[in-house]
N, C-alpha and C positions, 0 to 999 in steps of 0.2 A: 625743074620744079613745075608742079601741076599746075594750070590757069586759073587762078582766083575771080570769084564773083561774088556780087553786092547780094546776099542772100536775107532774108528776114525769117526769124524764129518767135514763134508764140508761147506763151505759159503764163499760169497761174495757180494761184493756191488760195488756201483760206487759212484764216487763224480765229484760234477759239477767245480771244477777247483783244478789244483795243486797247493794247499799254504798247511804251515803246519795246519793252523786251520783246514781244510775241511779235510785232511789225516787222522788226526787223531780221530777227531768227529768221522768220517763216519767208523775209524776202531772199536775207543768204542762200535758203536751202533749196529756193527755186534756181536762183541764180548757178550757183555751185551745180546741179542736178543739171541744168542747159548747156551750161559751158563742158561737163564731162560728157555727157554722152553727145557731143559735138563737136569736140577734141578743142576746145574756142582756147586760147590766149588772151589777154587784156589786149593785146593788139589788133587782135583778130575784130574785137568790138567797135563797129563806127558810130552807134549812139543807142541809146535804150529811153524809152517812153514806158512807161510807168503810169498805172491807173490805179485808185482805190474808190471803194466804195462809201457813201456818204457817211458810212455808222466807222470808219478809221479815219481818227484826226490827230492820232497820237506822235503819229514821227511821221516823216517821210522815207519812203521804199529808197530813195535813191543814198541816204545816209548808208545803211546797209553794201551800196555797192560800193562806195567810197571808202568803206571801213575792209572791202575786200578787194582795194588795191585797184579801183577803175578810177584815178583821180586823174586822169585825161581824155577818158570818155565822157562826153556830152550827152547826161542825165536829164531829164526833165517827168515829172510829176503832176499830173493831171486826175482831176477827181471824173468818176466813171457817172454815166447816165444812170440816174436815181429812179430807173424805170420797176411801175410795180411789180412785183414777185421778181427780182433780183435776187440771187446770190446774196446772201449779207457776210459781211468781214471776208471783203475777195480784192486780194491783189492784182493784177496781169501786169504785164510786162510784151513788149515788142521791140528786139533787137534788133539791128541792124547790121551785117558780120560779114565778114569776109571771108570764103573758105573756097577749097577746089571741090567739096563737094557740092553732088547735084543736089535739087531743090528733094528729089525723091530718098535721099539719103540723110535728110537734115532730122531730127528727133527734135517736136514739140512736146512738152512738157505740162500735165496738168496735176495736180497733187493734192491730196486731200480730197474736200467739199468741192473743190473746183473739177473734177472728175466729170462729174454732170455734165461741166460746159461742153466739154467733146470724149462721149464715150469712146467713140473709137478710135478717138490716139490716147487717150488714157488707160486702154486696158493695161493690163500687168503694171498698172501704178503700183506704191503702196497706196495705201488707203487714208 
């Protein structure tokens, strides 16, 4: 078996308005999007921190992971700096995972309006 190590993954996305439906879709689809093109397991996950921006107060991002079968990872939820010209309706997410690959192998994830935040690992996103 290859040597595992405490690796950390970034992503985010946006959603077109704050209801719980769109919160949480848009955090599954991040989530699901991370864990696949990272090969992740629910075990694989050591904890995830979770950000939203001040205009989302309708659910929390970490229901979403809860609902996709992370109920022994260690969630937490934190509202993002309300600095002016932000991103508005922008999730992020910061896992912390376990895996044998290198840090140079690990695929962060930006999707949608969050594309902006880092072009250049967002290309060939969807849009």
């Amino acid at each position: 078996m290859a040597e595992r190590h405490v690796r950390a993954l970034r992503g985010a996305t946006t959603v077109e308005r704050d209801d719980p439906e769109a919160v949480l879709e848009g955090t599954r689809e991040l989530l699901d999007a991370l864990a696949t093109r990272n090969g992740l397991h629910v075990d694989d996950i050591i904890s995830a921190i979770f950000t939203v921006t001040p205009d989302l107060t309708s659910d929390f991002p970490a229901r979403a992971a809860r609902e996709m079968g992370w109920a022994v990872v260690p969630l937490l939820c934190a509202l993002e700096i309300p600095a002016e010209g932000a991103l508005p309706r922008c999730i992020r997410v910061l896992l912390h995972v376990e895996t044998a690959r290198d840090r140079a192998e690990l695929e962060h994830v930006y999707l949608h309006g969050a594309r902006v935040l880092r072009p250049d690992i967002a290309a060939g996103e969807p849009a």
